[in-house]
C-alpha positions as CSV (number, residue, x, y, z in Angstrom):
1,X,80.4,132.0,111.7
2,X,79.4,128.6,110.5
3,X,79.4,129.8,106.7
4,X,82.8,131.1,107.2
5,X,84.2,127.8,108.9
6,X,82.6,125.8,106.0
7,X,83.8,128.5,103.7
8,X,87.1,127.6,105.2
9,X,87.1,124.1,105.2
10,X,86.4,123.9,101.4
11,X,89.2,126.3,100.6
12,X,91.6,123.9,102.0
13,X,90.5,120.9,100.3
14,X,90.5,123.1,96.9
15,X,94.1,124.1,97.5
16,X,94.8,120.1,98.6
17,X,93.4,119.5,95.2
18,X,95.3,122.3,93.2
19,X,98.9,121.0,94.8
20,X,98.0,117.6,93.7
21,X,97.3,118.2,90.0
22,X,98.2,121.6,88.6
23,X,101.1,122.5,90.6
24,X,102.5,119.1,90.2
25,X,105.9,118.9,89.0
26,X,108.5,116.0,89.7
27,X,111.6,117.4,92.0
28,X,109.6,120.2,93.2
29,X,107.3,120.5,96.2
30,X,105.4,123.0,97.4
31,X,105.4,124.4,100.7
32,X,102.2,124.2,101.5
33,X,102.2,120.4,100.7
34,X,105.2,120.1,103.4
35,X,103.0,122.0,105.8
36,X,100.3,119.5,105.7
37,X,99.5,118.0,108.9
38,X,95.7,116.1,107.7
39,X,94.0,115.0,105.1
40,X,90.8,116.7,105.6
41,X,88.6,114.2,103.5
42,X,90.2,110.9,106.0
43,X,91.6,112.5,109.1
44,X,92.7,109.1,110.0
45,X,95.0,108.8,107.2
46,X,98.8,107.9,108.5
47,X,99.8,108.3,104.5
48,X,98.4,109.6,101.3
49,X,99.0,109.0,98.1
50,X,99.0,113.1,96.4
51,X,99.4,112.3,93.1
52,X,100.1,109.5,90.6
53,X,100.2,108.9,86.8
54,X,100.6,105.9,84.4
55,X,101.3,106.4,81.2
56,X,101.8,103.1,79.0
57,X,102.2,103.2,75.2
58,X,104.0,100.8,72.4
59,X,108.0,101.3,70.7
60,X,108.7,99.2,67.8
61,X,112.2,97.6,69.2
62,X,115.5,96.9,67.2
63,X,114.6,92.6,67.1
64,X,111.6,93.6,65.4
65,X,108.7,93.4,67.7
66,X,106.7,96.0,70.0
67,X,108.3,96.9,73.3
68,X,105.3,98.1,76.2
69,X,106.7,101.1,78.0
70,X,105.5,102.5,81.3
71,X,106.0,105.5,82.5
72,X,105.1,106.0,86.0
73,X,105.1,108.3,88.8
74,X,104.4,109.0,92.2
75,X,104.2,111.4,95.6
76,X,103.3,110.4,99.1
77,X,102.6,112.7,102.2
78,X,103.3,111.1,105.2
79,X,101.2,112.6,108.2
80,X,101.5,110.0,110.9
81,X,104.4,107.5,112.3
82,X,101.9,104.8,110.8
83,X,102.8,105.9,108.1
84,X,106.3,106.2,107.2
85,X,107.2,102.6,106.4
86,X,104.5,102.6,104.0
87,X,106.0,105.2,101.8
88,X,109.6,104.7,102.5
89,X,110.1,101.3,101.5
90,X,108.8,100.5,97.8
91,X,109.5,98.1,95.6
92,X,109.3,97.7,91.9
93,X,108.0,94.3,89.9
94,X,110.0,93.1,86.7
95,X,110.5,90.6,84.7
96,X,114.6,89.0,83.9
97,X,114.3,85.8,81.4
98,X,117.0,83.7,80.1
99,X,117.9,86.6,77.3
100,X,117.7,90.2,77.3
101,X,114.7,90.1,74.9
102,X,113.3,88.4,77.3
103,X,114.0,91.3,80.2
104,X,112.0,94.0,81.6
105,X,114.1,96.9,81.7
106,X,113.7,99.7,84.4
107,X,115.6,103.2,83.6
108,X,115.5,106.9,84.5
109,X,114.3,105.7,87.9
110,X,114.8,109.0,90.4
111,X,113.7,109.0,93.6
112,X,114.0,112.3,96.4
113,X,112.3,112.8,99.9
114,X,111.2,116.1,101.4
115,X,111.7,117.7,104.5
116,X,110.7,121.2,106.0
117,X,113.4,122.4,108.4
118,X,113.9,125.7,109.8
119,X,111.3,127.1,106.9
120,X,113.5,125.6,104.8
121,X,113.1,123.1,102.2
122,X,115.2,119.5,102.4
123,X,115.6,117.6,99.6
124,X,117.2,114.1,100.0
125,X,118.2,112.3,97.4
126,X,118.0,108.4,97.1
127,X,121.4,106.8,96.7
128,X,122.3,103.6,94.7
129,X,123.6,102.0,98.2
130,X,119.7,101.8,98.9
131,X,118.7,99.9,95.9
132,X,118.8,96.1,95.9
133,X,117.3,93.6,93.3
134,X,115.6,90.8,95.0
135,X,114.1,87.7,93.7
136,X,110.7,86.7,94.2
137,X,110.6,83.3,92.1
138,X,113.1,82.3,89.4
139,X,112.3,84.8,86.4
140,X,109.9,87.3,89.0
141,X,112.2,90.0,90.5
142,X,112.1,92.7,92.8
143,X,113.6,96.2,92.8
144,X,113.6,97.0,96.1
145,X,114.5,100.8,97.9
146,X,114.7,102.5,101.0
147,X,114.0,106.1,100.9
148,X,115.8,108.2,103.3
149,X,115.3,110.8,105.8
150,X,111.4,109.9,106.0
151,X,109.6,110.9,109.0
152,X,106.4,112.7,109.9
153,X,105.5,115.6,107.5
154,X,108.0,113.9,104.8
155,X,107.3,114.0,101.3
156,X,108.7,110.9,98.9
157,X,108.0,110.8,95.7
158,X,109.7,108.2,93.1
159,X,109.7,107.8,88.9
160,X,111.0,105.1,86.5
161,X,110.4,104.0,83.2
162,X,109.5,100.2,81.8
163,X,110.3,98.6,78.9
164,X,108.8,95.3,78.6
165,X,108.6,93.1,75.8
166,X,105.6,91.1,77.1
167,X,103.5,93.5,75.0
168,X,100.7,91.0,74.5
169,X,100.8,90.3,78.5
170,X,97.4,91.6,80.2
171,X,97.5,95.5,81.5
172,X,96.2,95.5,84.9
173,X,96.1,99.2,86.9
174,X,94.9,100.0,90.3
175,X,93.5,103.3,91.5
176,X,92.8,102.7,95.1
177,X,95.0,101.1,97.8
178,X,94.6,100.3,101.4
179,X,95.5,103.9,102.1
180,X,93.5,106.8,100.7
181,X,94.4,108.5,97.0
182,X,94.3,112.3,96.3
183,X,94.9,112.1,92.5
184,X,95.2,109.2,90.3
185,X,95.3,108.9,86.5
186,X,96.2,106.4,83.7
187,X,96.9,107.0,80.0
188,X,97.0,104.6,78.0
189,X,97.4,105.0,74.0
190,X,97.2,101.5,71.9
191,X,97.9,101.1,68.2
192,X,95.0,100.1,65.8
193,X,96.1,97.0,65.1
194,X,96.0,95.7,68.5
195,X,92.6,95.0,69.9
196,X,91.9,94.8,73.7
197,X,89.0,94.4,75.9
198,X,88.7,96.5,78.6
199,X,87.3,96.1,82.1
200,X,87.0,98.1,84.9
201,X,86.1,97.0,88.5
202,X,85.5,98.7,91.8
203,X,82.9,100.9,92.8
204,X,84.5,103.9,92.5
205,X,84.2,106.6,89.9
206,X,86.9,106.8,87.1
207,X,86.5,109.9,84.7
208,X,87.5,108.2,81.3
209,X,88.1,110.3,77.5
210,X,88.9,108.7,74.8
211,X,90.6,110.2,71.8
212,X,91.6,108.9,68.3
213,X,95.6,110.0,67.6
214,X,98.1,109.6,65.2
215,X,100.7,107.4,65.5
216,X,104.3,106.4,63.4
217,X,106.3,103.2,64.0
218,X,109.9,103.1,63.2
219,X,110.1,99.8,61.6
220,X,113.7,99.3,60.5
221,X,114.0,102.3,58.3
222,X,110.3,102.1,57.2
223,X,107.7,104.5,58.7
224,X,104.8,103.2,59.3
225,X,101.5,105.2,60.3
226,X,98.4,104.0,62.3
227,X,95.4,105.7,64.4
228,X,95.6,105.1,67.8
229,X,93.5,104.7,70.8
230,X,94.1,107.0,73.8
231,X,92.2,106.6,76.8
232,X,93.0,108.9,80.0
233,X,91.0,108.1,83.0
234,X,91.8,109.6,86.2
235,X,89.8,109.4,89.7
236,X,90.0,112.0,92.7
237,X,89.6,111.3,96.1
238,X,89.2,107.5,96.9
239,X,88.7,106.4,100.0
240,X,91.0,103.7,101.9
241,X,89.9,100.5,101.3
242,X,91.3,98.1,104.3
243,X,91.3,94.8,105.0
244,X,88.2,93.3,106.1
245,X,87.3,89.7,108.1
246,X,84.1,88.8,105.7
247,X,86.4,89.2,102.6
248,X,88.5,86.8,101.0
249,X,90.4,89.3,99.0
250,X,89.8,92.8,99.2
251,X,92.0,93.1,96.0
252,X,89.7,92.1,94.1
253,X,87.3,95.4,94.6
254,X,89.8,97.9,94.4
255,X,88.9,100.6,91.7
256,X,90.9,99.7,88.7
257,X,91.3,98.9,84.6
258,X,92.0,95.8,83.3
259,X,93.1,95.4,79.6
260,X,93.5,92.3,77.4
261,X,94.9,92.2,74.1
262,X,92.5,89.9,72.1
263,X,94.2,90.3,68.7
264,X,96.8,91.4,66.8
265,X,96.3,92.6,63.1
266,X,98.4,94.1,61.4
267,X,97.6,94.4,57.2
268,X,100.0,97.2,55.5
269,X,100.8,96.9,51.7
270,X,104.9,97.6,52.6
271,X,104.9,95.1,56.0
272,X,104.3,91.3,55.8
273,X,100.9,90.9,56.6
274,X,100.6,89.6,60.4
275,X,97.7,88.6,62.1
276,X,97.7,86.4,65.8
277,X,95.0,85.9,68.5
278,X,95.2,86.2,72.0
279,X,92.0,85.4,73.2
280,X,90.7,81.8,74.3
281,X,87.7,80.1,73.4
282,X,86.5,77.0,74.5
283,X,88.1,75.1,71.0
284,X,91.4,76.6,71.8
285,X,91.1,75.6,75.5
């Protein structure tokens, strides 16, 4: 009996695992996810995070410089009434300066929540009425949404893309959150001629690959090839990590990457030759 209970118990957090990586697909949501009442590996959880994934790569833009695009997405299951603010109000961080070069710019952002009623499935869509930008400091913006029709049992799940022409500005990504994380996974794929360090912090595990690809820029007409640097890492099943009295910032030791460019290099026989550095020393300082 106790072999077919644990038997039992491992079946369900396989399936929790299938639903959250294979069978994902953005606008469609299983029923089974929708019949989830606990997350077996927290059972305290008011909200999990089922699946996320980064990717960032670089565009060549038409003012001749690189463009850093993000493409992001992400589902929540809400299981408690802890839980529903959490994943029905969201917000997105961008940058507006005095120029549109000088703009982040979000686009293709979609965002539905799903309910099971009468066996039946719910979808909600989120409406335009519901999005507001807000400011957070003079150039520092927020694009701020309430998703509808969230209660207990609900699944949200929101996309957008980023375009941001702070390409040489630090890439910072965070796996775990104050709420436990089913699936998480970032791609990231850099040309050759940018060099970054890496870092990664936490304590968690992060499964990383990195692959050597071909890449083409469109530079005004001229087509210009380069390796690049792909590096997938993903993470399963991280724990909550709360807020705690005896820690200053419990930020600082959530499982993440960090990524800064040091250099830029670029030495083609048809491109003006263009080399900057990014990274400080003690003379520059």
């Amino acid at each position: 009996m106790v072999k077919k209970i644990l038997l039992f118990v491992i079946s369900i957090a396989a399936c929790q695992t299938a639903f959250s990586q294979e069978k994902f697909k953005f606008g469609t949501v299983p029923e089974s996810l929708l019949k989830m009442t606990v997350y077996e590996k927290d059972t305290s959880a008011n909200v999990l995070v089922v699946y996320e994934d980064c990717d960032m790569y670089y565009q060549w833009n038409t003012l001749g410089g690189f463009n850093r695009i993000t493409e992001y997405v992400v589902r929540f299951k809400v299981l408690r009434q802890a839980g529903v603010d959490y994943a029905a109000n969201n917000s997105i961080a961008f940058i507006k300066g005095n120029l549109s070069s000088e703009t982040e710019q979000i686009s293709d952002f979609q965002a539905f929540t799903y309910n099971l009623e009468n066996g039946k499935t719910v979808k909600t869509k989120l409406e335009k009425q519901y999005i507001n930008v807000e400011d957070v400091t003079e150039h520092l913006k927020k694009q701020k949404f309430a998703m509808p029709a969230v209660k207990v049992g609900s699944v949200v799940e929101y996309k957008y893309t980023l375009s941001s022409p702070f390409y040489s500005s630090p890439i910072h990504y965070t796996f775990q959150r104050s709420i436990p994380v089913q699936f998480s996974k970032l791609t990231t794929v850099i040309p050759s001629f940018f060099t970054f360090n890496s870092e990664i912090r936490g304590y968690e595990t992060i499964k990383t690959d990195i692959q050597i690809v071909n890449l083409n820029f469109n530079l005004g007409g001229y087509q210009m090839p380069c390796n690049g640097r792909q590096t997938t890492a993903q993470t399963t099943d991280l724990p909550a990590l709360k807020a705690d009295n005896y820690v200053w910032n419990v930020n600082d030791f959530l499982t993440g990457m960090n990524f800064e460019l040091m250099r830029v290099s670029i030495n083609d026989p048809n491109f003006k030759p263009f080399y900057k550095d990014f990274s400080q020393t003690w003379t520059s300082l």
